[in-house]
C-alpha positions in Angstrom: -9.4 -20.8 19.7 -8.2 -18.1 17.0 -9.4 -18.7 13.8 -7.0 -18.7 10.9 -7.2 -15.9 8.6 -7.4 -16.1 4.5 -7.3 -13.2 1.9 -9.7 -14.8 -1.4 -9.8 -13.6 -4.5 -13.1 -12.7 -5.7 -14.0 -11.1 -9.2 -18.0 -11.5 -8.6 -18.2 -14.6 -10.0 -19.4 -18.3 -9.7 -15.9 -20.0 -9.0 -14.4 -17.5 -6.7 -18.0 -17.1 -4.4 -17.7 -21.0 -4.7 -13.9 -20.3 -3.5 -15.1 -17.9 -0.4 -17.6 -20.0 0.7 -15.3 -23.1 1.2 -12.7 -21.4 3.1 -15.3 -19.7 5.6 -16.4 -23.2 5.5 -12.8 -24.6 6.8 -13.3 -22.1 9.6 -10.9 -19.3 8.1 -11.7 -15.8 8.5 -11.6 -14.2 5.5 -10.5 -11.0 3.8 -11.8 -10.7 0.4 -10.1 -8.5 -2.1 -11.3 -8.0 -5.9 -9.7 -5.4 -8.6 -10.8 -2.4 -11.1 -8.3 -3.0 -13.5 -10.3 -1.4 -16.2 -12.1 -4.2 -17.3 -14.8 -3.9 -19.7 -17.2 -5.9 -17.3 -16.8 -3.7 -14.4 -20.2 -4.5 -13.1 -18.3 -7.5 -11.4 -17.0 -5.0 -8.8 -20.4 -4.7 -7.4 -21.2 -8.5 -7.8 -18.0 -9.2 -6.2 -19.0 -6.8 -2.8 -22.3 -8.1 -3.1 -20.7 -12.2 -2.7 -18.1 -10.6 -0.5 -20.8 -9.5 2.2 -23.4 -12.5 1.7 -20.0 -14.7 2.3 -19.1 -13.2 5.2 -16.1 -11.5 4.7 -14.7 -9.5 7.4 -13.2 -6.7 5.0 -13.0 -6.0 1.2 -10.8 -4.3 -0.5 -11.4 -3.2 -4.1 -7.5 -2.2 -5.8 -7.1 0.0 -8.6 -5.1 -1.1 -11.5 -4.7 0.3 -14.5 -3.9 -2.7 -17.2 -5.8 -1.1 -20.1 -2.7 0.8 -20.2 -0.8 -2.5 -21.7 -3.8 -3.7 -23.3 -3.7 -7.1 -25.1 -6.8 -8.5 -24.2 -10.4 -8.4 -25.5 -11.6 -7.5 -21.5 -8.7 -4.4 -21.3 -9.1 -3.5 -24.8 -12.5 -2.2 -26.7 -10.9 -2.8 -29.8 -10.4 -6.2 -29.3 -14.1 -8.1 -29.5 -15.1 -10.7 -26.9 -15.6 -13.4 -29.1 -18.6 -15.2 -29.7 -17.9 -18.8 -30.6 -15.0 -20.8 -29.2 -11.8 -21.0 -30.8 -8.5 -22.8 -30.4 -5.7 -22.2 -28.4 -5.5 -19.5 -26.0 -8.4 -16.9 -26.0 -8.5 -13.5 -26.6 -9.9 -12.6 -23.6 -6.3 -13.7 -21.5 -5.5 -10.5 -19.5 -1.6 -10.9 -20.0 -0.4 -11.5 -16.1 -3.2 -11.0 -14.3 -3.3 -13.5 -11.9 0.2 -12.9 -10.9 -0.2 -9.5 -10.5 -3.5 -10.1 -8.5 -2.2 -12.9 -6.6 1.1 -10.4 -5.5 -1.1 -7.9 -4.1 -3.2 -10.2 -2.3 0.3 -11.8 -1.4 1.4 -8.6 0.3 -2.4 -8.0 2.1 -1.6 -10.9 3.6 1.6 -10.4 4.7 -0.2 -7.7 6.6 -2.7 -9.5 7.9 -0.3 -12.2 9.7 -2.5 -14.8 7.0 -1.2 -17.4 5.4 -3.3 -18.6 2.9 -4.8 -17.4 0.3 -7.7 -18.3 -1.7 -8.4 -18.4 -5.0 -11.0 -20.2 -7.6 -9.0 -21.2 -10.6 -10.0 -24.2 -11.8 -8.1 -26.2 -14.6 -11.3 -28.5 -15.7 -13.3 -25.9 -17.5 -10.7 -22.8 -17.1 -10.8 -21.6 -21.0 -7.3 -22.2 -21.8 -5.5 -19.4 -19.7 -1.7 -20.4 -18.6 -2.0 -18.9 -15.1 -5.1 -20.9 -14.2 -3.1 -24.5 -14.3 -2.1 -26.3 -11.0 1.2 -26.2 -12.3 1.7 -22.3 -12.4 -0.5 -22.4 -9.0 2.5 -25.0 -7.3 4.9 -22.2 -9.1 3.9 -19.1 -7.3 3.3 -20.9 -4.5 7.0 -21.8 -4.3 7.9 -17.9 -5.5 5.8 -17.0 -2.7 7.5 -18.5 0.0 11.2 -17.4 -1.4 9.9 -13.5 -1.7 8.5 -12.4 1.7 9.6 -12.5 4.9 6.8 -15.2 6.3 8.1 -17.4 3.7 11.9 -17.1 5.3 11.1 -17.0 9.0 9.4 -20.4 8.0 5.8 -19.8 8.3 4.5 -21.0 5.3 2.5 -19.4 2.8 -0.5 -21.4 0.7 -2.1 -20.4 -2.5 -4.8 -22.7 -2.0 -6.9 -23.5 -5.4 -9.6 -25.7 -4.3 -11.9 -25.5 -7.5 -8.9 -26.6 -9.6 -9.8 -30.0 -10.6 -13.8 -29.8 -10.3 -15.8 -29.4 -13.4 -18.5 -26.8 -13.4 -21.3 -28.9 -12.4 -19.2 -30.0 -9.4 -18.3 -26.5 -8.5 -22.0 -25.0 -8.4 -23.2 -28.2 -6.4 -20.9 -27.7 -3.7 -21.7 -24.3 -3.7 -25.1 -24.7 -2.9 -24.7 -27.2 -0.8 -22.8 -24.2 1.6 -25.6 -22.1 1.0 -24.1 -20.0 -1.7 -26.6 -17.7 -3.8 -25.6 -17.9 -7.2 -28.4 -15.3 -8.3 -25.9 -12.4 -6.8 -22.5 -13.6 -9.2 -21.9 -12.0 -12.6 -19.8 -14.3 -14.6 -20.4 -12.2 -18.2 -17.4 -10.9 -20.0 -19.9 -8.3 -21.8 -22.3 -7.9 -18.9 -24.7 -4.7 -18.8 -24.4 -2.0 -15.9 -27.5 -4.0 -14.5 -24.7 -7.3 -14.3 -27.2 -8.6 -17.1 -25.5 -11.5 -19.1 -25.4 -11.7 -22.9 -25.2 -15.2 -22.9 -23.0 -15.5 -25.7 -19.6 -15.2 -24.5 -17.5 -18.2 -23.9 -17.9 -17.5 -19.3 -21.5 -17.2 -20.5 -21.6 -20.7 -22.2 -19.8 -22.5 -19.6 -21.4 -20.8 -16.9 -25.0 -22.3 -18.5 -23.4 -25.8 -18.8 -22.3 -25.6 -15.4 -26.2 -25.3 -14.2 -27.3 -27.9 -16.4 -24.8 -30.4 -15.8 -25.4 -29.8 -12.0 -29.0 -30.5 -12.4 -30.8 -27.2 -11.3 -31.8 -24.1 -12.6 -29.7 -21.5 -14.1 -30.2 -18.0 -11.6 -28.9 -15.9 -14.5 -30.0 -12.7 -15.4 -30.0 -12.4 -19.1 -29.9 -9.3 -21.1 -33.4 -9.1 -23.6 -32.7 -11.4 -26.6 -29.9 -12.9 -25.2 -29.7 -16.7 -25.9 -30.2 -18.7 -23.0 -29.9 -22.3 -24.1 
């Protein structure tokens, strides 16, 4: 029998590793894709190739993007600071679009492919306010999806399939290790050194901690010096 093939989204992180390692755990093969988009944190482009391979992608793609060029975002723009303390309403550190644009180009990989699902980790428990990480936008482009590309009108059915959505952290990191995932090899840091050492400050940082403690088990993290780890 031919196994189905996914493309995932994968940054580097704990949520979208978490996402890979469920759908090679539903039998898909998958195609991993991440993007330079000219993030400040672009240590995650190695994390993510590192998770790609442990995960057992068949290919990664990285995709260059340039969305410093529109800017209004503290993880496009170094003028903007990644803020240290939470704060209400939508955070600075929304990249205007991104997971449509992200989701498009995996969209047309997949197209490609002959896939027809793809994968991604948003998660609407402990997702940090962003609009495009809600099931409802999720259902939205899902729908677009299947209007815009030729699958979608010779009736083969594209899913965007979000399986982290309604799972707190804790939840998320204990199914991961319960499918063997190495969390010691993600980078979830907005402001991470070239080593993929946290700050442990940022809001990813805080809720990334939280996530290990809820779950019960120790926090892999590497920390920059004097970075707070509790």
């Amino acid at each position: 029998m031919i196994a189905p093939k996914a493309v995932v989204l994968v940054s580097g992180g704990l949520d979208s590793t978490t996402a890979l390692a469920i759908a090679r755990n539903k039998g898909y093969d998958c195609y991993t894709i991440s993007f330079d988009y000219g993030q400040r944190h672009r240590t995650e482009l190695a994390a993510a190739e590192r998770t790609a391979r442990q995960g057992g992608s068949l290919e990664h793609k990285v995709i260059t993007l340039d969305l410093q060029a529109i800017g209004g975002s503290a993880l496009t723009d170094s003028a903007i600071d990644v803020p240290e303390t939470e704060g209400e309403g939508i955070p600075v550190t929304y990249v205007p679009a991104r997971n449509t644009i992200f989701l498009s180009i995996a969209l047309g990989w997949a197209e490609v492919l002959g896939a027809f699902d793809i994968f991604i980790g948003v998660n609407a428990v402990d997702y940090s306010g962003y609009p495009d990480c809600r099931p409802e936008y999720v259902s939205a482009y899902e729908a677009m999806a299947n209007l815009a590309t030729r699958a979608g009108v010779e009736g083969r059915r594209l899913q965007i399939r979000a399986p982290l959505m309604h799972w707190s952290k804790g939840e998320i990191i204990q199914r991961g290790l319960a499918l063997g995932v190495d969390y010691s090899l993600t980078v979830s840091c907005y402001q991470a050194n070239e080593a993929g050492e946290a700050c442990g400050r940022c809001d990813s940082c805080r809720l990334r901690r939280a996530g290990f403690a809820e779950a019960g088990v120790e926090d892999p993290t590497r920390y920059q010096m004097g970075a707070s780890r509790g």
